[in-house]
Phi, psi and omega in degrees: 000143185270170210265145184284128158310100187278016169294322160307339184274320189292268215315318161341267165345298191264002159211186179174062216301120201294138172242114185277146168228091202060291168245338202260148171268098165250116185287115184250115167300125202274182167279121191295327182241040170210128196251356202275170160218134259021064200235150154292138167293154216286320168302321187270002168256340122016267176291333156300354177234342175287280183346308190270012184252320155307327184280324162302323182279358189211075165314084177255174177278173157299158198180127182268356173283308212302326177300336161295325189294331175279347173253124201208161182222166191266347247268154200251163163268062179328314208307176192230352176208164246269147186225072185330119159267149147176207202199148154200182173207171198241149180258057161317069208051051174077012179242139187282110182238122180249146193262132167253152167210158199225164162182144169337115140340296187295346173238028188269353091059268197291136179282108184234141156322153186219137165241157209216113182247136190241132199273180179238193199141011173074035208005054167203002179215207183044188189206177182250359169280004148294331184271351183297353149324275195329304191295317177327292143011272162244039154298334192263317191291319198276355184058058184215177175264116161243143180250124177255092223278114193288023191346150192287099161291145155297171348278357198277346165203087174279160182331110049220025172320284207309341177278317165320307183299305195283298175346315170280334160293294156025269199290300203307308170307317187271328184309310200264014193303330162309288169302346153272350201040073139254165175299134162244025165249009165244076185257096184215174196262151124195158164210179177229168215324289172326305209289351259203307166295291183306312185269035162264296199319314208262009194259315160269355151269005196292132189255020182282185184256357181296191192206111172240132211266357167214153197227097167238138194247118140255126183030064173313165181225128193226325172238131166252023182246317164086329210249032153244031154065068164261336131236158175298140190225135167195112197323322193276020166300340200251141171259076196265089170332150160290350183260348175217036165319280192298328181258350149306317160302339176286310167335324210273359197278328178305117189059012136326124192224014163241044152068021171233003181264162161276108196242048178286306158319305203297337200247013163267317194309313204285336209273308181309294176316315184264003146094030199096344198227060174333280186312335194278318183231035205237351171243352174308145193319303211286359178250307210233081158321342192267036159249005213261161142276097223272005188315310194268015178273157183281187165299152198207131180246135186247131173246083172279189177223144191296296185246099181209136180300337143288003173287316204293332184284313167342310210260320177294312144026243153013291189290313191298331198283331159316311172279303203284344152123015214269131175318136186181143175227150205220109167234133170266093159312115158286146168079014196235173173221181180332130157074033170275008141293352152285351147278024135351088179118341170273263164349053179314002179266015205227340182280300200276329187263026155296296175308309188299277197339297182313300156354277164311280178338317187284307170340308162309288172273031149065043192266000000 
């Protein structure tokens, strides 16, 4: 697959139009070389119709091996310019979690702000040297230090290991901060959807003394319980062509929440994560933020995708951080579905809203 145009990536970026949704502001973003709607962008029904048609001839059951084997992400190398790799690991209640980290060459040096990133994967699969384009990215766009974290999978260390590991990254960047150079008054998140969930989870449980001051959620997973109908999920939420019904609907299953998608997926992951012991954990703040008391979240950008079965609890999100008085911006992709940063660098909505993050970010700490 080819490198995304980035004359295409700049329209994105620049432009976009605010969407009232009762109370809530979403800014949405259009597909740049498409005037049609409800169509999948053209790349993403490309990769996504290849998938699903292969998933259709050769039907299996669930499996987390099988699902490791299968989570694989495509991402391109954007930067333009020399990028210090390197690594270390942490010793976590006796689990080895190695910290990947990028920064300028030319700034390696240097006392830098640090963002700290969590893959996503259904807290069971994937790694994290599938994301470094992105983490690459954005070391280069803000001229800071990034960190990537290799977190502790389910079910063999289920909740709250993997909240534990960043957790622990955290503490570590700021314990160590002279000696690693970082700012330890420049602290932020991000993840995409599992990872995305760990770091709201870990901004509330962190008992350090750091602070960490930004929040960017792709396509967060914010409830993992779904049933007491705390907000609306309705299909006719989606704005669906007939030509790209069926594999649109296919998308739609994570966090479907009107009792008609296959949600087998969904009750293995929650069932994996909590280690069995769904019911038990399935409402703590640190699994289903939208139980949480969100007052003390940093500023925070939330990035969907249109058609993705998690946007709508995002977007319910969204509305908590509002009423909770907490600063936050809500951008939508159009044309794109869930997990669309494994194309980072294919995908130009997985590019610019990298850039709108850093955006927020330079704002934010003032950089």
């Amino acid at each position: 697959m080819d490198k995304c145009d980035f004359e295409l990536v700049k329209k994105i970026y620049e432009t976009g139009e605010v969407k009232n949704i009762g109370e809530q502001e979403i800014i949405v973003k259009a597909v740049p070389d498409c005037e049609g709607t409800g169509l999948l962008d053209k790349r993403e029904f490309f990769i996504r119709s290849a998938i699903y048609a292969f998933q259709k001839s050769m039907p299996t059951k669930f499996s987390i091996e099988g699902m490791r084997t299968t989570t694989k992400t495509y991402c391109k190398d954007m930067c333009t310019k020399d990028i210090a790799e390197d690594s270390f690991e942490l010793n976590v209640k006796g689990r080895s979690v190695k910290v990947f980290s990028y920064v300028l060459a030319e700034k390696a040096g240097e006392t830098l702000p640090a963002m700290i990133y969590i893959h996503g994967g259904s807290f069971m699969a994937s790694k994290a040297e599938f994301y470094k384009e992105p983490c690459r990215y954005v070391a280069e766009n803000l001229g800071i230090r990034v960190f990537n974290v290799d977190y502790s999978l389910a079910p063999e260390n289920p909740y709250p290991a993997a909240i534990e590991d960043v957790c622990a990254t955290v503490e570590h960047l700021y314990n160590n901060c002279d000696e690693i150079g970082v700012d330890k008054e420049h602290i932020g998140l991000f993840g995409d959807s599992a990872g995305a969930n760990l770091a709201i989870a870990t901004i509330l449980d962190n008992k350090s003394e750091a602070k960490v001051t930004y929040a960017g959620l792709f396509y967060p997973c914010v409830d993992l319980f779904t049933q007491e109908k705390l907000y609306d999920w309705d299909l006719s939420m989606y704005e669906i062509a007939d030509e790209h019904k069926e594999l649109i609907n296919s998308r739609l299953q994570l966090g479907r929440a009107d009792g008609k998608g296959n949600n087998e997926l969904m009750a293995n992951i929650v069932f994996a994560y909590s280690g069995g012991k769904y019911e038990e954990v399935c409402k703590n703040p640190d699994v289903s933020p939208i139980y949480a008391d969100l007052s003390n979240m940093p500023y925070t950008g939330v990035f969907t995708a249109e058609y993705d079965g998690l946007r709508v609890q995002s977007e319910y999100y969204s509305r908590l951080l509002d009423k909770a008085g907490v600063p936050n911006k809500h951008i939508r992709y159009r044309g794109v579905t869930h997990a669309f940063l494994d194309y980072f660098g294919i995908l130009p909505q997985a590019q610019a809203a990298v850039l709108e993050m850093c955006d927020q970010v330079r704002k934010v700490w003032g950089l």
